[in-house]
C-alpha positions in Angstrom: -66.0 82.1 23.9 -68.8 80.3 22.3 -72.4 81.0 22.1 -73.3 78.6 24.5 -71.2 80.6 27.1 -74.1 83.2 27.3 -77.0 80.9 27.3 -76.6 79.5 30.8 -74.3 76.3 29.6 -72.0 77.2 32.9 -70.1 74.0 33.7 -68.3 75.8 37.1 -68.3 79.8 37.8 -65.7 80.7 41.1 -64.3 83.5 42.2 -61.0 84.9 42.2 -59.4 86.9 45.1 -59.6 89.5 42.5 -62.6 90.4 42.8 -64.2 89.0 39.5 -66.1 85.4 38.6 -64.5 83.2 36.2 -66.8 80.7 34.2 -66.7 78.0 31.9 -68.8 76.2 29.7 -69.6 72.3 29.4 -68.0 72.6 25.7 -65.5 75.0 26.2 -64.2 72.7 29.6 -64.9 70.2 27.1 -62.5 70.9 24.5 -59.6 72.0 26.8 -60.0 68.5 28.1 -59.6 66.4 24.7 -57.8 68.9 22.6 -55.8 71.4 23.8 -54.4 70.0 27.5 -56.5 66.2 27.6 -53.7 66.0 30.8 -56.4 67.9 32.6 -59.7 65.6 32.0 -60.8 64.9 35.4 -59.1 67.9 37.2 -61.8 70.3 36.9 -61.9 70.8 40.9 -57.9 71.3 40.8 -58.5 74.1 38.5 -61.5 76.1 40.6 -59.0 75.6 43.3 -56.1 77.2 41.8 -58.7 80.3 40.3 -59.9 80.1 44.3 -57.1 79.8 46.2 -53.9 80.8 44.2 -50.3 80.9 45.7 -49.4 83.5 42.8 -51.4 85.2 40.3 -49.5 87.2 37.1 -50.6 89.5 34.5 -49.8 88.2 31.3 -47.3 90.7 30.0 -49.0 90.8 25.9 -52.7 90.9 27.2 -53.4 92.9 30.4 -56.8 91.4 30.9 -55.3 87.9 30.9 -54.1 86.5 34.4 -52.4 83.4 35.2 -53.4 81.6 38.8 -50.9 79.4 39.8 -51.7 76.6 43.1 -49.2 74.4 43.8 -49.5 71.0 43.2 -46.2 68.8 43.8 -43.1 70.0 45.0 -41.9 71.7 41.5 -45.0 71.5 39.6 -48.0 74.0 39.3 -51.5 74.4 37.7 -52.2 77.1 35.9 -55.7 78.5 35.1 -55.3 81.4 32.7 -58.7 83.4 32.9 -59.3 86.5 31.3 -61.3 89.0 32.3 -63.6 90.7 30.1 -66.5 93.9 31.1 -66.1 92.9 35.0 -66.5 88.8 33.9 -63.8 86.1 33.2 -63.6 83.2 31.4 -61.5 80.2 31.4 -58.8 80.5 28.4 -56.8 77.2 29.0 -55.2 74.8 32.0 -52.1 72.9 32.8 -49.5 71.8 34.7 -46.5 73.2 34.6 -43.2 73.2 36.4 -42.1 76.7 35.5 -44.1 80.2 36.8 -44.4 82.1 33.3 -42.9 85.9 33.7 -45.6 88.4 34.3 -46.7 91.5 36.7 -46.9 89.9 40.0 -50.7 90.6 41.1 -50.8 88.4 43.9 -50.5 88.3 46.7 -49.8 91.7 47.1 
């Protein structure tokens, strides 16, 4: 993450039923919103929500410290926050909508 992620520039921090806090930063939130998913822009409570409250969480099967929350948002389409989680902390990687649940380890629910 950036160096703004350890001086205090926390846009949202929630917890996961996992047990550990995911956090991101005004300029990381920033440039998921205009460069990599600008879909998103706006949707930052959608996405504490799905890190929150997930229907499904899996463990991304090339990094196990990366974890995909999934919350329903339509019939047949999904957000996904993928955090990973670093020393007991997480951190948002990225955020979208999809309408497919990626293949993983199923973490939760158990």
């Amino acid at each position: 993450m950036t160096d703004d992620y350890a001086t205090g520039d926390t846009f949202f921090a929630v917890w996961t039923p996992l047990g550990f806090r995911v956090r991101v930063t005004h300029s990381y939130w920033e440039l998921i919103t205009t460069i990599k998913h600008p879909i998103m822009a706006g949707r930052e409570l959608d996405v504490q929500t799905a890190l929150q409250y997930p229907e499904q969480v899996r463990q991304s099967r090339s990094d196990p410290a990366v974890y995909l929350f999934y919350r329903p948002e339509r019939p047949g389409r999904w957000i996904c926050a993928v955090a990973k989680r670093l020393n007991g902390e997480g951190f948002l990687i990225t955020t979208y909508p999809t309408d497919a649940i990626k293949e993983g380890v199923p973490i939760w629910p158990r």
